[in-house]
TILOLUM-700552 format. One record per residue (C-alpha): residue number from 0; residue in three letters; x, y, z. Coordinates in pm, 1 decimal. Example, Ala and Ser with C-alpha at 12.3 -4.5 7.8 and 13.67 -1.06 7.14 Angstrom:
BEGIN
<doke n="0" res="Ala" east="1230.0" north="-450.0" up="780.0"/>
<doke n="1" res="Ser" east="1367.0" north="-106.0" up="714.0"/>
//
This chain:
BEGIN
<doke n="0" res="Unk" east="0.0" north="0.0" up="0.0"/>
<doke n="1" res="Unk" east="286.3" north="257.1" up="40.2"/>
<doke n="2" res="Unk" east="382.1" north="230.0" up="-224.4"/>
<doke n="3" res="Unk" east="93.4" north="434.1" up="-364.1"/>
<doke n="4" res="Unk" east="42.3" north="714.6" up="-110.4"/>
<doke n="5" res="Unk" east="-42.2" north="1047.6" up="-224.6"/>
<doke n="6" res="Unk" east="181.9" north="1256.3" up="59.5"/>
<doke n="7" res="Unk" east="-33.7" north="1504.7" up="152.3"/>
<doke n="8" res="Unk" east="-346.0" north="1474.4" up="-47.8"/>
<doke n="9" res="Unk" east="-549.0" north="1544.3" up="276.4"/>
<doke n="10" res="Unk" east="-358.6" north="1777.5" up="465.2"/>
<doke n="11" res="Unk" east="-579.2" north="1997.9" up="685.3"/>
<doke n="12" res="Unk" east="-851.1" north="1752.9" up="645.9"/>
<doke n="13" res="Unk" east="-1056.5" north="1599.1" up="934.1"/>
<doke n="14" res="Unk" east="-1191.8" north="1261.4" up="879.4"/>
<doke n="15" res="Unk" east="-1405.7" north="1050.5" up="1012.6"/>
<doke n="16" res="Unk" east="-1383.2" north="620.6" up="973.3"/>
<doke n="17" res="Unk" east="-1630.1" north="382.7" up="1145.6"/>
<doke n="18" res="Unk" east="-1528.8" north="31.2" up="1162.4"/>
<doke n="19" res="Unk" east="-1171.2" north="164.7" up="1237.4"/>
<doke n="20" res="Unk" east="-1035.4" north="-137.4" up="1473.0"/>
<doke n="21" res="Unk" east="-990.8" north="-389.8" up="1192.0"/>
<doke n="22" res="Unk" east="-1008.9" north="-490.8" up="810.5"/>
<doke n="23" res="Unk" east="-1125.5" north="-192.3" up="565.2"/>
<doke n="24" res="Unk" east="-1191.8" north="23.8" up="826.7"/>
<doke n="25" res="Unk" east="-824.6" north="15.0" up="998.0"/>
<doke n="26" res="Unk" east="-676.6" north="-17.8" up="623.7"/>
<doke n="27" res="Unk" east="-859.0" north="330.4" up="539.7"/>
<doke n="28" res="Unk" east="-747.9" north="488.7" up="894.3"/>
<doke n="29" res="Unk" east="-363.8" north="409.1" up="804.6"/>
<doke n="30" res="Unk" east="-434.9" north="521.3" up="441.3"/>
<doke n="31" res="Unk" east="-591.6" north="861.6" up="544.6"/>
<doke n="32" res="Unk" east="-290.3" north="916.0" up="815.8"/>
<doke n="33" res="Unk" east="-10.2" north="816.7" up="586.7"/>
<doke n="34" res="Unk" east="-138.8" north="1126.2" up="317.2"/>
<doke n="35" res="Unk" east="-168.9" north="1392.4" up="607.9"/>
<doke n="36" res="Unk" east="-511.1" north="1383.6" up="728.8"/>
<doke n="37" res="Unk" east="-641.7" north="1453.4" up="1099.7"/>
<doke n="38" res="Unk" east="-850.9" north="1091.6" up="1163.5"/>
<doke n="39" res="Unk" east="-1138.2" north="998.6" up="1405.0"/>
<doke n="40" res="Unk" east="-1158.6" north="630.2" up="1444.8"/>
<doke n="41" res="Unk" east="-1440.8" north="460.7" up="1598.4"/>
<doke n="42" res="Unk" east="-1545.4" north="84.6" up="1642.2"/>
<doke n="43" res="Unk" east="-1716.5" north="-108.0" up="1907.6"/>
<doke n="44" res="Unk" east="-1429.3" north="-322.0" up="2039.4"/>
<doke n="45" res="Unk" east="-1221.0" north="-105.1" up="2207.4"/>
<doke n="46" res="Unk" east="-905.5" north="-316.0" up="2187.3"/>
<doke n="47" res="Unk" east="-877.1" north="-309.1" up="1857.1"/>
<doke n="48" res="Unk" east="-904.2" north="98.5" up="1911.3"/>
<doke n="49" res="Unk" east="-635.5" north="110.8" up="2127.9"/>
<doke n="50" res="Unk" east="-410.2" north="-165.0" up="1926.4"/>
<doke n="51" res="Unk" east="-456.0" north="40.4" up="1632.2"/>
<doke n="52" res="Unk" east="-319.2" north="301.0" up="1839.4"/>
<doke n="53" res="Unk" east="-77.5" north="166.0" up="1940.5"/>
<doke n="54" res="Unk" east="56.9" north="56.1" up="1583.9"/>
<doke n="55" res="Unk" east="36.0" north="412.3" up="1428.0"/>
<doke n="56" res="Unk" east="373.3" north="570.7" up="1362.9"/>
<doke n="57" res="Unk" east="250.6" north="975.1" up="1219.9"/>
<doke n="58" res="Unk" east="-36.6" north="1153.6" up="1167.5"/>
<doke n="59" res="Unk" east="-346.5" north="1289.6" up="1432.5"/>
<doke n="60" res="Unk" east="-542.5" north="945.9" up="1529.4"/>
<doke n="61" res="Unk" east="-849.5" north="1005.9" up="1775.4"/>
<doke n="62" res="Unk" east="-1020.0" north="669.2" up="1841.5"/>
<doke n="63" res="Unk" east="-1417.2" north="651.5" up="1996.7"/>
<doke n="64" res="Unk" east="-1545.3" north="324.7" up="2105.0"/>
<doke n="65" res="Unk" east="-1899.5" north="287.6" up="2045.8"/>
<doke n="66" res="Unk" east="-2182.4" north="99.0" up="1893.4"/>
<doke n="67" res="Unk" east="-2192.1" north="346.9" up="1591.4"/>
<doke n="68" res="Unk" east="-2574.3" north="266.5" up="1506.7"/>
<doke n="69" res="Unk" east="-2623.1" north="428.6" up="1904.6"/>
<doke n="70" res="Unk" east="-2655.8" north="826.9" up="1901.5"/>
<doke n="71" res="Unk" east="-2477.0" north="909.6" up="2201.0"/>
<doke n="72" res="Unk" east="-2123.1" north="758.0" up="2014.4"/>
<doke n="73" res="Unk" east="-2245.0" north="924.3" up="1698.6"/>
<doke n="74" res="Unk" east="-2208.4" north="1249.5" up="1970.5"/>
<doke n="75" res="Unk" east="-1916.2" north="1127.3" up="2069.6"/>
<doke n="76" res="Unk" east="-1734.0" north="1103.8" up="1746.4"/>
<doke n="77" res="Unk" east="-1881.0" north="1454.8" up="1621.1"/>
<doke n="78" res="Unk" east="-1706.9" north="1613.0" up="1972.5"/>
<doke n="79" res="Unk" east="-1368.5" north="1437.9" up="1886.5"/>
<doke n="80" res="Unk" east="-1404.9" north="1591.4" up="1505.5"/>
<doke n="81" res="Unk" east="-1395.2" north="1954.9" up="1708.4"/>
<doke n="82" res="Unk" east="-1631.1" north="2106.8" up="1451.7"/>
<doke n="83" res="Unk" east="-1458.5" north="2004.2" up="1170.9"/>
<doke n="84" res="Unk" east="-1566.0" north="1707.5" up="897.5"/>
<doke n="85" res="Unk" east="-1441.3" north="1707.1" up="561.7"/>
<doke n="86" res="Unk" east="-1437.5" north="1331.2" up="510.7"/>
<doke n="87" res="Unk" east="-1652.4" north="1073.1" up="659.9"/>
<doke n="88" res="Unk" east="-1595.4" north="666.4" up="592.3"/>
<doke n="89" res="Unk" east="-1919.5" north="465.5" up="655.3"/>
<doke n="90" res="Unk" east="-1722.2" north="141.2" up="667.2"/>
<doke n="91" res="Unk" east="-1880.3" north="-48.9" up="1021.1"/>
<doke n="92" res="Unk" east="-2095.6" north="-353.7" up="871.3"/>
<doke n="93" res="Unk" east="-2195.2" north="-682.1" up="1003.2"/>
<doke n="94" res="Unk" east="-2367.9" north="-984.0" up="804.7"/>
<doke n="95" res="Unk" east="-2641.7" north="-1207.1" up="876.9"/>
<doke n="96" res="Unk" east="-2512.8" north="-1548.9" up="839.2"/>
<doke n="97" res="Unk" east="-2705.9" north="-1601.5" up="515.2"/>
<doke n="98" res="Unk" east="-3022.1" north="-1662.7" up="635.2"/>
<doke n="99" res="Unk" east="-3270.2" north="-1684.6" up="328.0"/>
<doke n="100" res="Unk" east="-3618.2" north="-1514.2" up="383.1"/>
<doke n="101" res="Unk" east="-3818.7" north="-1737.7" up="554.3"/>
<doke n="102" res="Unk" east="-3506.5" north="-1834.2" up="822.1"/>
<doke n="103" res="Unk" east="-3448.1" north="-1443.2" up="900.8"/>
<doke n="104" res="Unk" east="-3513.0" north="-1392.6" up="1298.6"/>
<doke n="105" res="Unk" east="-3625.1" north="-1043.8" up="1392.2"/>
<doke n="106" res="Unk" east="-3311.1" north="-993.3" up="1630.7"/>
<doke n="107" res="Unk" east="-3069.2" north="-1046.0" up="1324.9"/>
<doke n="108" res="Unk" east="-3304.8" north="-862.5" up="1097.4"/>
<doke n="109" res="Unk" east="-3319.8" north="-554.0" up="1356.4"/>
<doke n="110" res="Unk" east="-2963.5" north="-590.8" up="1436.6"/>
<doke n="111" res="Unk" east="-2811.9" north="-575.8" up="1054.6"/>
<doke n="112" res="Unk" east="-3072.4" north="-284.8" up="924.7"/>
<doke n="113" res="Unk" east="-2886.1" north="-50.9" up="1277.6"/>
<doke n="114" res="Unk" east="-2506.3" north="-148.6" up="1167.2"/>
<doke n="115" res="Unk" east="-2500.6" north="-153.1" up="836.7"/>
<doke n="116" res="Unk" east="-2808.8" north="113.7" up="699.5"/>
<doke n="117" res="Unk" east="-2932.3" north="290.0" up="1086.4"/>
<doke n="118" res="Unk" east="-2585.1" north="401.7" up="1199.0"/>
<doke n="119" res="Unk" east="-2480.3" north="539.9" up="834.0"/>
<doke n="120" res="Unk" east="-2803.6" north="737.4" up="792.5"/>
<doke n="121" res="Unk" east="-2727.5" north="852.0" up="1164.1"/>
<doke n="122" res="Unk" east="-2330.4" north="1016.7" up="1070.2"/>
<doke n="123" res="Unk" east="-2418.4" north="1112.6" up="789.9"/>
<doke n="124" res="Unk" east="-2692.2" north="1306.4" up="920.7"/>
<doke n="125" res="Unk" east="-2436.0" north="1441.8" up="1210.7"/>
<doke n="126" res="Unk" east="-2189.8" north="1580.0" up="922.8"/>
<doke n="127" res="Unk" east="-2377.3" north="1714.8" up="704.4"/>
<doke n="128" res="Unk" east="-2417.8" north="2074.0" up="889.5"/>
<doke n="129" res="Unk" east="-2052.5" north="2096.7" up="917.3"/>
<doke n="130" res="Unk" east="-1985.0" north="2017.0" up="580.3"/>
<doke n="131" res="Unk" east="-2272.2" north="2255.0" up="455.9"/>
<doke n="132" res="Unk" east="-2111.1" north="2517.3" up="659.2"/>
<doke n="133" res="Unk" east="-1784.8" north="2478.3" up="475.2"/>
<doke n="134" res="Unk" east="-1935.8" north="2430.5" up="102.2"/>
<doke n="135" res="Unk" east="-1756.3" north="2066.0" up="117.5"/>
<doke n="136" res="Unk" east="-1721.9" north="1740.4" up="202.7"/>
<doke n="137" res="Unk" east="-1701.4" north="1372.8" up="74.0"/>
<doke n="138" res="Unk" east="-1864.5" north="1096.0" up="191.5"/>
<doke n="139" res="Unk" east="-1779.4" north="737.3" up="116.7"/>
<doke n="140" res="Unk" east="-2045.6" north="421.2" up="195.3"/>
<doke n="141" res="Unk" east="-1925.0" north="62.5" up="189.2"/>
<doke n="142" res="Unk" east="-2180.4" north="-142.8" up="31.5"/>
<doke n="143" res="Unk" east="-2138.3" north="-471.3" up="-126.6"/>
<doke n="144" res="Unk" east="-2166.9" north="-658.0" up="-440.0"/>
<doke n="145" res="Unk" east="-2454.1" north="-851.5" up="-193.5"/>
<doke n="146" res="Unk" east="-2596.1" north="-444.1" up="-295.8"/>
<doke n="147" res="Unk" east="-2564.2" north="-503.2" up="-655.4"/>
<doke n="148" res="Unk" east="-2734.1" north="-885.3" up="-671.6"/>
<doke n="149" res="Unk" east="-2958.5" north="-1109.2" up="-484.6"/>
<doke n="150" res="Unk" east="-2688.3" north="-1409.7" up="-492.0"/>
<doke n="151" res="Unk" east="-2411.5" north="-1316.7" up="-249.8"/>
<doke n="152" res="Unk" east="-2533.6" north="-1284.5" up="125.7"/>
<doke n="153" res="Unk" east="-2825.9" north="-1357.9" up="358.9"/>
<doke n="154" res="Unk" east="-3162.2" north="-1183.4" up="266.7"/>
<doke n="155" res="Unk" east="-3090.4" north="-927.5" up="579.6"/>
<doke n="156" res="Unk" east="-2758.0" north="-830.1" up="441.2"/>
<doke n="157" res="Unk" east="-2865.8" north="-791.9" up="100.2"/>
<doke n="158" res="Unk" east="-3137.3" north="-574.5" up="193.3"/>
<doke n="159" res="Unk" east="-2937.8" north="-375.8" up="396.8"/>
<doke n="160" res="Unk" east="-2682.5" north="-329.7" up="141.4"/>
<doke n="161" res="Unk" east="-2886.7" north="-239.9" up="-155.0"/>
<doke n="162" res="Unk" east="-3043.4" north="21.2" up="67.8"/>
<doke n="163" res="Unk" east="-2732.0" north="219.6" up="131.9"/>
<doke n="164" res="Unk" east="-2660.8" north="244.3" up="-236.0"/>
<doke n="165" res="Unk" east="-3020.1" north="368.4" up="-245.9"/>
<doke n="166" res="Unk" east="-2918.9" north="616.7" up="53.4"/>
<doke n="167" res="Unk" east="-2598.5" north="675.9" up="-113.6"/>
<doke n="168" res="Unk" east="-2803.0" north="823.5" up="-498.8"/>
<doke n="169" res="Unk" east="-3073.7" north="1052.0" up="-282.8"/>
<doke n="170" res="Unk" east="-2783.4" north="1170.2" up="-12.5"/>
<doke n="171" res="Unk" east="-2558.5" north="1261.3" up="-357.7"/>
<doke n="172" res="Unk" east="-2912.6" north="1436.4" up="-516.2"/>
<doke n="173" res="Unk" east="-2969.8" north="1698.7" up="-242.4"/>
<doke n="174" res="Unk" east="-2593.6" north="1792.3" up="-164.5"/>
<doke n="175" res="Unk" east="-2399.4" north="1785.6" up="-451.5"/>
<doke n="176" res="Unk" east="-2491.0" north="2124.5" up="-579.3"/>
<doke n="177" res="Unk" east="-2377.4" north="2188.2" up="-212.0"/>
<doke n="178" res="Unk" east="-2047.9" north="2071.8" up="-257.9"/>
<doke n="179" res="Unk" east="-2062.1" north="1776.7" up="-82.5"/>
<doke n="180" res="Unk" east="-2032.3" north="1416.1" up="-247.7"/>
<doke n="181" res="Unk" east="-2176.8" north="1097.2" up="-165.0"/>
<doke n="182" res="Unk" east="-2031.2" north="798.7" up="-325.2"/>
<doke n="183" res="Unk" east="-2049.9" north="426.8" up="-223.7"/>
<doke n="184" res="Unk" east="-1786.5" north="115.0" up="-302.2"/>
<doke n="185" res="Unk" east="-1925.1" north="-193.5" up="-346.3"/>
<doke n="186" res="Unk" east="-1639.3" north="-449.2" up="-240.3"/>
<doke n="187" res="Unk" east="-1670.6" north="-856.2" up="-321.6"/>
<doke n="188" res="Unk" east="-1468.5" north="-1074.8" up="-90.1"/>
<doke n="189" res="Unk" east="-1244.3" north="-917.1" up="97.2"/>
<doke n="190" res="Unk" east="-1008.1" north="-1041.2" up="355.1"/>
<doke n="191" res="Unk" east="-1114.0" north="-903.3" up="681.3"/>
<doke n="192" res="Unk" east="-1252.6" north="-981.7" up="1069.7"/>
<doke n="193" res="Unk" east="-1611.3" north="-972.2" up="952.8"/>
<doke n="194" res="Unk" east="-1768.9" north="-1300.5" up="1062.0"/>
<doke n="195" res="Unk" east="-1977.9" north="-1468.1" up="810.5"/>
<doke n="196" res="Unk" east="-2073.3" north="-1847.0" up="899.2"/>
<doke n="197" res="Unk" east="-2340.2" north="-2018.4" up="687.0"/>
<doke n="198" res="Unk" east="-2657.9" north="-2034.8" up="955.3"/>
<doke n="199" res="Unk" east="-2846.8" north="-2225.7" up="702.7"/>
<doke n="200" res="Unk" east="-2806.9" north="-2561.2" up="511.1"/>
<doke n="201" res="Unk" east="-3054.7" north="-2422.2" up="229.7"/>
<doke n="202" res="Unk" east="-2842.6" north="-2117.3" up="213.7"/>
<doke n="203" res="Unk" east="-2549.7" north="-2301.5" up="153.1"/>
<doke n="204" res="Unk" east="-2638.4" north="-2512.6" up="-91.7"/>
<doke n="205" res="Unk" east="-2827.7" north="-2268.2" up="-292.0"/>
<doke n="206" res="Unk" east="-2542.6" north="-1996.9" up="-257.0"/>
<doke n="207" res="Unk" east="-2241.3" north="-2225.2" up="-300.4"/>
<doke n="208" res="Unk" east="-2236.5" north="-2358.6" up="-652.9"/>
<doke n="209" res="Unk" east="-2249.6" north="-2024.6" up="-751.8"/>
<doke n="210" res="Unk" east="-2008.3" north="-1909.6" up="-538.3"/>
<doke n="211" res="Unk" east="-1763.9" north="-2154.1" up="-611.1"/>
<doke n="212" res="Unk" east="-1777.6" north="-2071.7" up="-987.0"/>
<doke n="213" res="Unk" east="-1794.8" north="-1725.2" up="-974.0"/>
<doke n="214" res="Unk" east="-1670.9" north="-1532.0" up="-712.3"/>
<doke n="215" res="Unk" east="-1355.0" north="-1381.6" up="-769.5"/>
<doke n="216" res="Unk" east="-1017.3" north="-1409.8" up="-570.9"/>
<doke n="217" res="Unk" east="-1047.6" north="-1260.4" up="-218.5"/>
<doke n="218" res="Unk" east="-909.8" north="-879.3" up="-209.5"/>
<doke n="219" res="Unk" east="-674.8" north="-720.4" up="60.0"/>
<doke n="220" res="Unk" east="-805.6" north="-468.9" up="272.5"/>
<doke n="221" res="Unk" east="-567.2" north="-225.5" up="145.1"/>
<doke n="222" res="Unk" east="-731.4" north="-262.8" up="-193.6"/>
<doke n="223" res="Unk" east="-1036.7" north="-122.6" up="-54.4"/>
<doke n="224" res="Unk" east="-859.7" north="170.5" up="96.4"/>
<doke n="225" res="Unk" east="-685.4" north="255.7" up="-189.7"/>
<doke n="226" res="Unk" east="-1086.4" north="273.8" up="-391.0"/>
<doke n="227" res="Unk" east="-1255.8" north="467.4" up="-48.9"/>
<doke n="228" res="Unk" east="-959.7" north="701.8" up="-9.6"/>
<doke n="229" res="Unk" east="-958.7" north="813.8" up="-387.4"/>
<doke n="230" res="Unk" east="-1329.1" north="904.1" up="-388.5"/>
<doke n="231" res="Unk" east="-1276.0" north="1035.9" up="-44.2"/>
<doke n="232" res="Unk" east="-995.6" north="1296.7" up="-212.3"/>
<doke n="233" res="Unk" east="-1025.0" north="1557.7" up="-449.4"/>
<doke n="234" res="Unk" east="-871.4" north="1329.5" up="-695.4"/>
<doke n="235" res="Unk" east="-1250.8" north="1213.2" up="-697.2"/>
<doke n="236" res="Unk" east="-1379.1" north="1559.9" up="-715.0"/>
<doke n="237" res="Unk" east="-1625.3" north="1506.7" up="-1063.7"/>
<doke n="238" res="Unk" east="-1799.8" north="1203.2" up="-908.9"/>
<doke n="239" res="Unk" east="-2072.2" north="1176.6" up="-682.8"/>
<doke n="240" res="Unk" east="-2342.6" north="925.7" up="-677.3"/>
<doke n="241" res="Unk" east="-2145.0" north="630.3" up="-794.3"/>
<doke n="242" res="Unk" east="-2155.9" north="307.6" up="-705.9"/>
<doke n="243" res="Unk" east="-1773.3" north="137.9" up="-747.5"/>
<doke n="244" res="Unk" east="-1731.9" north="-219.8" up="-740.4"/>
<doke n="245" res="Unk" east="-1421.3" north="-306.4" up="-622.2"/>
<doke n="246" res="Unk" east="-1499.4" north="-682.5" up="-644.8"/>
<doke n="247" res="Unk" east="-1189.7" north="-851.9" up="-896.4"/>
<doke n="248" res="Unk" east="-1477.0" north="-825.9" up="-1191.1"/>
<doke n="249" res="Unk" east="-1694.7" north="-993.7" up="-977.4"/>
<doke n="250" res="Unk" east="-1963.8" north="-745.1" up="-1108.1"/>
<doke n="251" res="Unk" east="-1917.9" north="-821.5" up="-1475.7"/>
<doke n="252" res="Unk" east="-2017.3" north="-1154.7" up="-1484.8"/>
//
């Protein structure tokens, strides 16, 4: 990954990463340090927080742990950003051990919908002020290629993720002429902490043959830094209301 920094390429910038501890989320944290920027971490397991901490060499790293679909850490996160967002990562997800339709239970139903759709409408809703205030702003949502198709997740997830990219086109309507951009990546199979066991033998065998022949090789969480960070920069600054796959060409087949 160093060796395509941009030095610089968000000095002076404040921004914001949920799901900071581990995976994409830590991998966009290190990215956004390494080119100058001021970062606010957040995730709920604090040890991860503080090893992340612990690991970072330069740059400004604040670190909030929180459930990030609960208000009071959105409040915390907006205090540790000291009036100041110009970036904001939506990166915090969890999945829903593939449950088809009729297997979904309400407390992983409930549970998915706060992480993955709740908690980004929530930040997002937190920033915005500031970044109206200042005429700017990006903001990057981490979707999924389970938001592009019906045949790569749990029913739960795949709702979930199909409505941020839905969240992602209105938020990117309304602001843009604002100055303030709203994209979303939509990453395949990455290799990160996320937990995703099959919790259902129907699941499994209707998802794996299809799976097995078409899912691409597993990406690096760096990878998906690299994507998030450039449409996080002014590099990006012609594009909102996109939807990038990063997903190997998993999209084009």
């Amino acid at each position: 990954m160093t060796d395509h920094i941009v030095p610089g390429r968000f000095s002076g910038k404040t921004a914001i990463v949920t799901g900071a501890g581990a995976g994409i989320g830590r991998a966009t944290v290190e990215r956004l340090l390494a080119e100058g920027a001021r970062v606010v971490a957040t995730d709920v397991v604090p040890e991860r927080l503080d090893a992340l901490g612990a690991s970072v060499e330069t740059g400004e790293l604040v670190t909030v742990a929180g459930d990030v679909s609960a208000q009071e850490t959105i409040d915390a996160v907006l205090a540790a950003a000291e009036g100041r967002v110009d970036a904001l990562a939506n990166v915090a997800g969890i999945m829903d051990g593939f449950l088809p339709s009729e297997e979904i239970d309400d407390a992983t139903w409930e549970r998915v919908m706060a992480v993955n759709v709740t908690a980004i409408m929530r930040l997002t809703r937190a920033v915005l002020p500031h970044m109206r205030a200042a005429g700017s702003g990006s903001i990057v949502n981490v979707s999924s290629e389970a938001g592009l198709r019906g045949s790569a997740a749990g029913t739960a997830y795949t709702t979930s993720k199909h409505a941020v990219i839905g969240y992602t086109k209105s938020t990117a309507f309304f602001y843009t002429p604002q100055g303030i951009r709203c994209n979303a990546v939509a990453p395949g199979g990455v290799a990160t902490s996320i937990e995703a066991p099959f919790r259902s033998a129907f699941a499994g065998e209707r998802l794996g043959p299809i799976m097995q022949t078409n899912v691409p090789p597993i990406a690096t969480a760096a990878q998906l830094a690299s994507a998030i960070t450039w449409l996080l920069s002014d590099d990006s600054l012609n594009v909102s209301g996109a939807v990038l796959p990063s997903d190997g060409g998993w999209a084009a087949i």
